[in-house]
matplotlib code that plots the C-alpha trace (Angstrom):
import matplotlib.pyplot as plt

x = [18.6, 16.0, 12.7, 9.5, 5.9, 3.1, 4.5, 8.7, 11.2, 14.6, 17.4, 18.4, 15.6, 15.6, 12.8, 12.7, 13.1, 9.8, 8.2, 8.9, 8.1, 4.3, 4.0, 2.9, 3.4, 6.0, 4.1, 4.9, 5.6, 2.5, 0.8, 2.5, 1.9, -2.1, -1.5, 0.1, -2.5, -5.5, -3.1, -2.7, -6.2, -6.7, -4.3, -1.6, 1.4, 2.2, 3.0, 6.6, 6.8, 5.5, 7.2, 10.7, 9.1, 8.5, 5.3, 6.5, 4.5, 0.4, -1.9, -5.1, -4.2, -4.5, -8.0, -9.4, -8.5, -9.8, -13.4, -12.7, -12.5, -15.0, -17.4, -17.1, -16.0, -14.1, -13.1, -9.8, -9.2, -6.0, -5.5, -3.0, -2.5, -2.4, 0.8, 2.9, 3.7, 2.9, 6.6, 7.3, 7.5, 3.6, 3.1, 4.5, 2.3, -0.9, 0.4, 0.2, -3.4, -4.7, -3.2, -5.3, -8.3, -8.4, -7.0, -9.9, -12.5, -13.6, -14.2, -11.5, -12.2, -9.8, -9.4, -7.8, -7.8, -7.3, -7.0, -4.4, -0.8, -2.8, -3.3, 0.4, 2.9, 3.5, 4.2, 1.5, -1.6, -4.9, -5.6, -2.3, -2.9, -6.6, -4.3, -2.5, -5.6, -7.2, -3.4, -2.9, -6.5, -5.4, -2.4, -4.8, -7.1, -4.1, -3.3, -5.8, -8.5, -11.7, -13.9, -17.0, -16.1, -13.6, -14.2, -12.6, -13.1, -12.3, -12.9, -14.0, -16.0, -17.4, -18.3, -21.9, -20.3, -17.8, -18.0, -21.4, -19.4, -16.5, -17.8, -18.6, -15.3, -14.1, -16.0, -14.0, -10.7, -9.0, -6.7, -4.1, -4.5, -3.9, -0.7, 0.8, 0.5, 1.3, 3.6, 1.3, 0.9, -0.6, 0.0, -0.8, -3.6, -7.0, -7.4, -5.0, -5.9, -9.5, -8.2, -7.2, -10.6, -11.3, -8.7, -10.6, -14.2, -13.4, -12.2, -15.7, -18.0, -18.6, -20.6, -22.5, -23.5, -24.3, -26.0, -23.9, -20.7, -17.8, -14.1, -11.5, -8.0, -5.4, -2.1, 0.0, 3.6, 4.5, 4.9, 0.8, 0.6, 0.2, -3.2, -4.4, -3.7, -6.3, -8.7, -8.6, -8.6, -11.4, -13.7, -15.5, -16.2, -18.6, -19.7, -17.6, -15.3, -11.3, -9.5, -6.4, -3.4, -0.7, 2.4, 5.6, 9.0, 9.8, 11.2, 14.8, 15.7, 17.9, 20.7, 20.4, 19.2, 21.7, 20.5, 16.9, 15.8, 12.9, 11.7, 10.2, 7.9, 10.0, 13.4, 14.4, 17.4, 15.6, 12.8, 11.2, 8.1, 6.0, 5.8, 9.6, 10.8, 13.1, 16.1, 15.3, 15.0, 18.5, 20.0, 18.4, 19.7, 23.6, 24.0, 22.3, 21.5, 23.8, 26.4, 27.5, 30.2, 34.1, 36.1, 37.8, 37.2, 40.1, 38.7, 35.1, 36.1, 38.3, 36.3, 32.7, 30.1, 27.7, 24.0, 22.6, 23.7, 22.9, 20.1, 19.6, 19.5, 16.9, 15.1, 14.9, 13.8, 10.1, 10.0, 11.6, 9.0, 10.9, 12.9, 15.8, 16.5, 16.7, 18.6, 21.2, 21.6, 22.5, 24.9, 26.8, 27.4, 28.3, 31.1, 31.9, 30.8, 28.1, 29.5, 27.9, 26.7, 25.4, 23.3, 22.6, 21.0, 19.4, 17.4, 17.0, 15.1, 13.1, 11.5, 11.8, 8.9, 6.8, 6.9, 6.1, 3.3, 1.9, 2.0, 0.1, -2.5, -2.9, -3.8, -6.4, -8.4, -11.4, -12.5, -13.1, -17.1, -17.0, -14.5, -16.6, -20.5, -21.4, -24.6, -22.7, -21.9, -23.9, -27.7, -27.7, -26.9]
y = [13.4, 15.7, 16.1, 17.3, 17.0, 19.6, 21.4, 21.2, 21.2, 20.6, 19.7, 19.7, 18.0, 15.7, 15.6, 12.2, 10.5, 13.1, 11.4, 7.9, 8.4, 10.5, 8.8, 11.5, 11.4, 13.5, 16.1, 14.4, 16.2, 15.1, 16.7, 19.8, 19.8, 19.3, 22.1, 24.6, 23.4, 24.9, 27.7, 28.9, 28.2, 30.9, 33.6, 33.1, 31.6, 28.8, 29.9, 30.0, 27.9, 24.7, 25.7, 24.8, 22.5, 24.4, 22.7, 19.4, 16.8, 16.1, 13.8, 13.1, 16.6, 14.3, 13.1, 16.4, 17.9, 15.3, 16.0, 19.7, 19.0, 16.9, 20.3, 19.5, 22.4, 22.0, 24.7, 25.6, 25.5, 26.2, 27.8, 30.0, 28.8, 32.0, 31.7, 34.8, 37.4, 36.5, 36.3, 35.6, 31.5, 32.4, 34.5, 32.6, 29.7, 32.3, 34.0, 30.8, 30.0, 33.7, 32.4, 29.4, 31.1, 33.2, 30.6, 28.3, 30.9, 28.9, 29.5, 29.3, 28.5, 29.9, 28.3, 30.3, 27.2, 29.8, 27.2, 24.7, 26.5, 27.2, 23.8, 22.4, 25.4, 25.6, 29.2, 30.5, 31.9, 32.2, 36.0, 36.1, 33.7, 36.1, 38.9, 37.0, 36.3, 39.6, 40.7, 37.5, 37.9, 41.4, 39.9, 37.3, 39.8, 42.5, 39.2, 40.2, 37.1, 37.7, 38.8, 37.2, 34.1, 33.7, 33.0, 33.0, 30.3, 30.7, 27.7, 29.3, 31.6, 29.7, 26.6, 26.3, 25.2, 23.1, 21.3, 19.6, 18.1, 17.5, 15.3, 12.8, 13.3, 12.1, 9.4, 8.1, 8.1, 6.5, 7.5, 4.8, 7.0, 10.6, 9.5, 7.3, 10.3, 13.0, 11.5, 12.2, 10.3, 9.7, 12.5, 14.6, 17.2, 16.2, 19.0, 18.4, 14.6, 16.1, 18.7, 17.0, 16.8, 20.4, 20.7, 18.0, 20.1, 22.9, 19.6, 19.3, 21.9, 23.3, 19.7, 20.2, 23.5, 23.2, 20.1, 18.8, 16.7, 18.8, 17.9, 19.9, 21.1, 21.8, 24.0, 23.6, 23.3, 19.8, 19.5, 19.7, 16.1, 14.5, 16.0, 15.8, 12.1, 11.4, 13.5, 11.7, 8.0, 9.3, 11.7, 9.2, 7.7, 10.4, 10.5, 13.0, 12.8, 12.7, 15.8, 16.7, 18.7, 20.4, 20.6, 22.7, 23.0, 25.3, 28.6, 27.9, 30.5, 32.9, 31.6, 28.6, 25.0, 23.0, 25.5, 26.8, 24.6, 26.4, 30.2, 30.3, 33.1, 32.7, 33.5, 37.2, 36.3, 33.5, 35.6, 38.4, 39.8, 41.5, 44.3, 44.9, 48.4, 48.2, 49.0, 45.9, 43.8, 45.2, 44.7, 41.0, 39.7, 41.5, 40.0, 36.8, 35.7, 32.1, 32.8, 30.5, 32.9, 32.3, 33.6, 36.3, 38.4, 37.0, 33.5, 34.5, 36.1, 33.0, 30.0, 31.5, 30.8, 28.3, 29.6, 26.2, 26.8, 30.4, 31.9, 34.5, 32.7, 30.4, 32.8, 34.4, 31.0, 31.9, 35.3, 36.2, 35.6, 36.3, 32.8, 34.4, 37.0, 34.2, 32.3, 35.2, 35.8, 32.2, 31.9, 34.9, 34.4, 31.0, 32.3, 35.3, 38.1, 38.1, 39.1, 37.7, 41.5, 42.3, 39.3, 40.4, 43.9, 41.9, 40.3, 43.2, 45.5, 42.4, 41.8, 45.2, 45.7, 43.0, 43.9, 47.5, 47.1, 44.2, 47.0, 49.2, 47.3, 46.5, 49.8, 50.3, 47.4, 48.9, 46.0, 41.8, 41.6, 40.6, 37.6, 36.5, 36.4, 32.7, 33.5, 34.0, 30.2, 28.3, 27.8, 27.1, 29.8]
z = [17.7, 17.0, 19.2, 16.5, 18.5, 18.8, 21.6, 21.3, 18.4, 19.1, 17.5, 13.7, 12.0, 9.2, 7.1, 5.6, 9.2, 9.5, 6.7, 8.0, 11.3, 10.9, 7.2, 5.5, 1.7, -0.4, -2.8, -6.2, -9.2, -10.4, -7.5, -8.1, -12.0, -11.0, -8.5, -11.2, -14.0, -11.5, -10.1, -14.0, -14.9, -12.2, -14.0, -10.8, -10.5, -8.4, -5.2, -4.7, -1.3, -2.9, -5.9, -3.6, -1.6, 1.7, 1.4, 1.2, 2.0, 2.6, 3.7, 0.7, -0.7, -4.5, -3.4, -2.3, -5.6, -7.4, -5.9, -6.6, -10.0, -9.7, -8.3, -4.8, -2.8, 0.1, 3.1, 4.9, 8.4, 10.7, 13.9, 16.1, 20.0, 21.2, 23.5, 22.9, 20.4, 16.4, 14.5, 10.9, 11.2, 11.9, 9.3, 6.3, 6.9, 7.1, 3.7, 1.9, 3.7, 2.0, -1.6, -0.8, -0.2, -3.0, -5.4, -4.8, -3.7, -0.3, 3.4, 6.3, 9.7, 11.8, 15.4, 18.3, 21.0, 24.0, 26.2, 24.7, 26.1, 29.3, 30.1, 28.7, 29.7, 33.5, 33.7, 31.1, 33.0, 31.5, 31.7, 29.7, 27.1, 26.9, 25.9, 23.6, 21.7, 21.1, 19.7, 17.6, 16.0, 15.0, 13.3, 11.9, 10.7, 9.4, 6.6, 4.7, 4.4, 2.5, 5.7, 4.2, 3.9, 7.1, 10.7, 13.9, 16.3, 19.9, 21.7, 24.9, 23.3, 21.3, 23.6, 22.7, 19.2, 19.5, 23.3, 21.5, 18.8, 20.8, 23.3, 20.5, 19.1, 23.0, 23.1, 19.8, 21.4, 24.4, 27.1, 25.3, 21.7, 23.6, 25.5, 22.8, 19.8, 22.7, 25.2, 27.9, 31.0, 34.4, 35.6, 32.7, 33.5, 32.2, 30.3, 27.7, 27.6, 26.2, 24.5, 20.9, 20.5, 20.6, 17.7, 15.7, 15.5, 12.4, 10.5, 10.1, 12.0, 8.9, 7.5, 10.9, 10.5, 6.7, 7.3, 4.6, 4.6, 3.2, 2.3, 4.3, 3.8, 6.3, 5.8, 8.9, 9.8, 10.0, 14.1, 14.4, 12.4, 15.3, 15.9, 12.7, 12.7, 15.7, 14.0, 10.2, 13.2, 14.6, 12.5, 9.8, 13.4, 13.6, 10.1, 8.0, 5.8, 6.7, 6.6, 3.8, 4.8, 3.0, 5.5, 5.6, 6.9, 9.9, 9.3, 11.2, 14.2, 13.3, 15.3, 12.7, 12.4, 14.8, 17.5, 16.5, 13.6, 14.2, 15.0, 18.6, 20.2, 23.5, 22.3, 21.1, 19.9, 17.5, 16.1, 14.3, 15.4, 13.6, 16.1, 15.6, 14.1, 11.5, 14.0, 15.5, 12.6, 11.6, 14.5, 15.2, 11.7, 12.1, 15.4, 15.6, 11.9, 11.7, 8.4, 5.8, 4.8, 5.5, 8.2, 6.4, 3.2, 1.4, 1.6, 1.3, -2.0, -3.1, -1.5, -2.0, 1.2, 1.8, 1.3, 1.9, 5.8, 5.9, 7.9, 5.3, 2.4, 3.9, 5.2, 1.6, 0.5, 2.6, 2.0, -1.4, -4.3, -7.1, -8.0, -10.7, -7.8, -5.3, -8.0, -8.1, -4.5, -4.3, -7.0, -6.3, -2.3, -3.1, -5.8, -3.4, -5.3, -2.7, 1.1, 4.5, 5.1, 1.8, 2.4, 5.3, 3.9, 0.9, 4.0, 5.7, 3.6, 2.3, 5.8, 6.9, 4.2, 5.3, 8.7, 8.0, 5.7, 8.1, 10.4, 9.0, 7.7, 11.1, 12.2, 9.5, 10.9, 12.6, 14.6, 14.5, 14.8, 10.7, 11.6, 14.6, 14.1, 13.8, 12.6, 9.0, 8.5, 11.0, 10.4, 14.4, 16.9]

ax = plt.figure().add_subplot(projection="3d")
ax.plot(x, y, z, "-o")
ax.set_aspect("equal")
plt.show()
């Protein structure tokens, strides 16, 4: 049985027991035709990962949009727990945040809580998780977000901010709410028993700072819903409004979804970082990348493989925009005319190109004072 909360995901998840047990709504095909209709009215196509349902499911995502057509702007915020290095299962969610941003032209408040693997991983110290930070902001930064109109949070830097608001976030929610959404207990540290409400500030910092209540939208991987949950409980507590999401399935590890149903930062052998060369990448996917192809040619050729099961193929499914190349790659392996390793090369050189060009965008970043002066979107401060 698979184990899905904010910190751990284990086992080979199933995504309508998902939907039952957080009860968060499917996107309908109405929600995706609204979706397309403003996407279009833009000049862009609908991004590919809703388009196949990587994006999946959402909490008020049908409300929010009906206010934005109504003129109401709303802002984006998500967040990176800066534990370890930044790998692609990072990146794809961060991809779809940009086509957000520019689709709808709004701000993003980007959270780094530098203190949230500190206080729940044992072995994590905190001038290691400080090191963390300033290399994930770079990655952050490298994406490409509109500098004007996006900025990084850090909750210990930015204290004066958030511990005001949080503290009558805290006094919303009890002991009883923390440990039945978290599985904490007794002897849980109190640090993490306060920490949720950190998390809950950029839901609305923004109406605090604008001195104006603002909808907000959240793209995160589906694992984080239990935060998001205590936040919408708790924030119209505190008079603003409760946040929407937009949640997505986990990019599986490469050693496939019975063992690594999803990509970790601890495990080499599950990941690609974007600091790998392209020897590395190559060798990662030909050794560990979990096949869906037969045990010998003959039968490979005769029987066709399984794309649904392959790493490859699913991996593809993120990164691979084009949908009648992904359409061909799947059809062909599954007939046989497509081999494990040609696959395997397809995947190759498509991540060996995003990793590169991550890369150097990264180095032509000159510094992160344009993401981090509060002055820009707070009248206070």
């Amino acid at each position: 049985m698979a184990k899905v909360d904010p910190w751990n995901v284990e086992g080979n998840v199933n995504y309508d027991d998902l939907i039952k047990d957080f009860g968060v709504k499917k996107i309908s095909p109405e929600l995706k035709k609204k979706l397309e209709s403003i996407s279009k009215s833009k000049g862009v196509e609908l991004h590919h990962l809703i388009r196949r349902d990587v994006f999946f499911v959402h909490r008020d995502l049908d409300k929010l949009l009906k206010d934005f057509e109504k003129g109401q702007k709303f802002f984006l915020y998500t967040g990176r727990s800066p534990s370890g290095k930044i790998h692609l299962g990072h990146m794809f969610i961060w991809y779809f945040t940009k086509w957000l941003q520019d689709l709808f032209d709004v701000e993003l408040y980007f959270q780094f809580p530098d203190e949230e693997k500190f206080l729940f991983k044992k072995n994590l110290s905190y001038e290691e998780v400080q090191k963390n930070l300033e290399d994930n902001m770079k990655d952050v930064a490298a994406i490409g977000f509109n500098p004007e109109k996006t900025f990084f949070i850090i909750n210990t830097r930015h204290a004066d901010i958030l511990y005001p608001e949080a503290v009558k976030v805290a006094k919303k929610i009890t002991f009883s709410n923390v440990k039945s959404a978290f599985g904490l207990t007794d002897s849980s540290n109190i640090g993490s028993i306060f920490y949720t409400s950190m998390q809950a500030v950029p839901a609305f910092l923004p109406s605090v700072g604008k001195e104006k209540k603002l909808n907000c939208l959240i793209p995160h991987a589906v694992d984080q819903d239990p935060h998001f949950r205590i936040t919408r409980d708790v924030i119209e507590k505190v008079g603003y409004p409760k946040p929407a999401s937009i949640q997505c399935k986990f990019l599986p590890g490469l050693r496939g979804f019975e063992e690594d149903s999803k990509m970790s930062s601890s495990k080499e052998s599950s990941s690609i970082y974007m600091s790998d060369t392209p020897n590395e990448i190559k060798k990662k996917i030909n050794k560990y990348a979990f096949s869906g192809g037969r045990e010998t040619l003959e039968e490979h050729r005769k029987y066709g493989g399984n794309p649904d099961i392959d790493v490859c193929y699913n991996w593809l499914l993120f990164f691979e925009e084009d949908d009648k190349v992904l359409e061909k790659v799947y059809k062909d392996y599954k007939t046989g005319k497509l081999l494990s390793g040609e696959l395997k090369n397809i995947l190759i050189e498509k991540l060996t190109k995003i990793v590169i060009k991550h890369q150097e965008d990264r180095k032509k970043l000159k510094d992160l004072k344009k993401y981090l002066r509060k002055e820009k979107f707070f009248k206070k401060g």
